[in-house]
Steps between C-alpha positions, in 0.01 A plus 500: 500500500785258461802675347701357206838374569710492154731212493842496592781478243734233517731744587316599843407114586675343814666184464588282770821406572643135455607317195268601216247252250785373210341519172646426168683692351576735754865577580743281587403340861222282345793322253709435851230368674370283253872358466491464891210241467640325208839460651332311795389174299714558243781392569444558862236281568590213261857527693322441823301188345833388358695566826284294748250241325807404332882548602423532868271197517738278314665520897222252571676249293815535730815680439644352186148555316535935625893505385391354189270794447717714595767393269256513168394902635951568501515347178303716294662709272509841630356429758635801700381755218169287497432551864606860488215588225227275595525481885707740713396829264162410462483497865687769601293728267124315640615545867654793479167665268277323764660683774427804290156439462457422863643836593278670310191327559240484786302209665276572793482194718524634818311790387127539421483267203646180607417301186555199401717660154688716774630230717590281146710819369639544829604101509614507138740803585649364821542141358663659192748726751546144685583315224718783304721437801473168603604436082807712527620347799463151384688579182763647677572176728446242294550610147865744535595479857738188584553239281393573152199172478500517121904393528437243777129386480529233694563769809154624444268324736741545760511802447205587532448285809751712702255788378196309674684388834487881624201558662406859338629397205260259483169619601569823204548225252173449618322810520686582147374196341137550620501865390676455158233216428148790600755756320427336183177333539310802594725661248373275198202559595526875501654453206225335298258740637692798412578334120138408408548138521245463762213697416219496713432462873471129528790394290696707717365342820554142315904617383531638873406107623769376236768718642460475816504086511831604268624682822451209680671275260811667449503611898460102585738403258787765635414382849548130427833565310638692772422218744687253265810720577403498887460111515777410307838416622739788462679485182865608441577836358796598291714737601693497153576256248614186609442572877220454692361606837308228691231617718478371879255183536176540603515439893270175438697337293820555717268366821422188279852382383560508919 
């Protein structure tokens, strides 16, 4: 005769360990995390757009066409307090959270379960760590160390051409750029998902198409601006107002006045 086994309070149930099922209303971690998705497309996200489909690829137009745009960005008003609120915070507090997450969640790709949704959480997470960085670091150089470009904007494409001729320096613009642009297009679409603006299996499949040819977009466009600072002469660079610093000749146009 099969005996009767009562069930178990919740008291006496095991959970798992790992980062528990957010539902609403339920203390304070599903208000941060919902703030950590919104903060990465807004402003996040629409900085990104902003940042390389159109001040960075105005450096396809040639040097005078990127100072210009640089120029107009210094000469908005506040634009120091406006970069602090909508840019630098915003992504301190959605890398910093992200690393957060990361820490306390659990992806199995080398494990037994080496799903598809494992190896995209594991991309999203190490593109977001790559990018985190690879944003700080480009702030840093070009936006407060050296010569202040919103002062001299004419000393911005050089400037960032001496960023370009170092080797490393170089190849993590790359690798930033490229995982900055998945960053957000897988974000967005984790976004939608997780917001109810895709609902259903096959619009998500369609919006996952849509971001991904957006990944591709805003990777190609970075890559082709960044060339336009390779291919093009080297450009002066201020070293203060009134003086400027003129960088050596390229070696092939030294050999041809000879």
């Amino acid at each position: 005769m099969a005996s009767y086994n009562p069930p178990l309070s919740p008291s006496s149930q095991k959970v798992e360990g790992g980062v528990p099922a957010l539902r609403a209303g339920q203390g304070s971690e599903f208000f941060w995390r919902r703030l950590h998705s919104l903060t990465g497309i807004i402003p996040i996200g629409a900085f990104l757009i902003e940042h390389i489909l159109v001040s960075n690829s105005t450096a396809m137009n040639g040097p005078e066409a990127y100072a210009n745009t640089v120029r107009f960005l210094g000469s908005l008003p506040l634009v120091l307090a406006l970069e602090t609120c909508f840019i630098w915070l915003p992504i301190a507090f959605h890398g910093l959270y992200g690393f957060y997450i990361w820490y306390r969640g659990d992806s199995n790709v080398g494990g037994a379960y080496p799903w598809t949704g494992n190896w995209m959480y594991t991309l999203q997470r190490w593109t977001g760590a790559i990018a985190f960085f690879y944003i700080g670091w480009h702030v840093w150089h070009l936006r407060f160390a050296g010569i202040d470009l919103h002062a001299h904007p004419a000393a911005s494409f050089g400037k960032v051409q001496g960023e370009l001729v170092v080797v490393w320096q170089l190849v993590f613009y790359i690798v930033g750029l490229v995982a900055a642009s998945w960053h957000f297009s897988y974000g967005l679409w984790l976004f939608c998902a997780k917001w109810g603006i895709t609902v259903g299996e096959r619009a998500r499949n369609r919006f996952l198409a849509v971001c991904l040819l957006l990944f591709l977009l805003v990777t190609g466009v970075g890559v082709a601006s960044l060339r336009s600072f390779l291919v093009t002469p080297r450009q002066p660079v201020e070293e203060s107002a009134g003086q400027l610093r003129t960088a050596p000749a390229p070696a092939a146009a030294i050999t041809a006045k000879h």
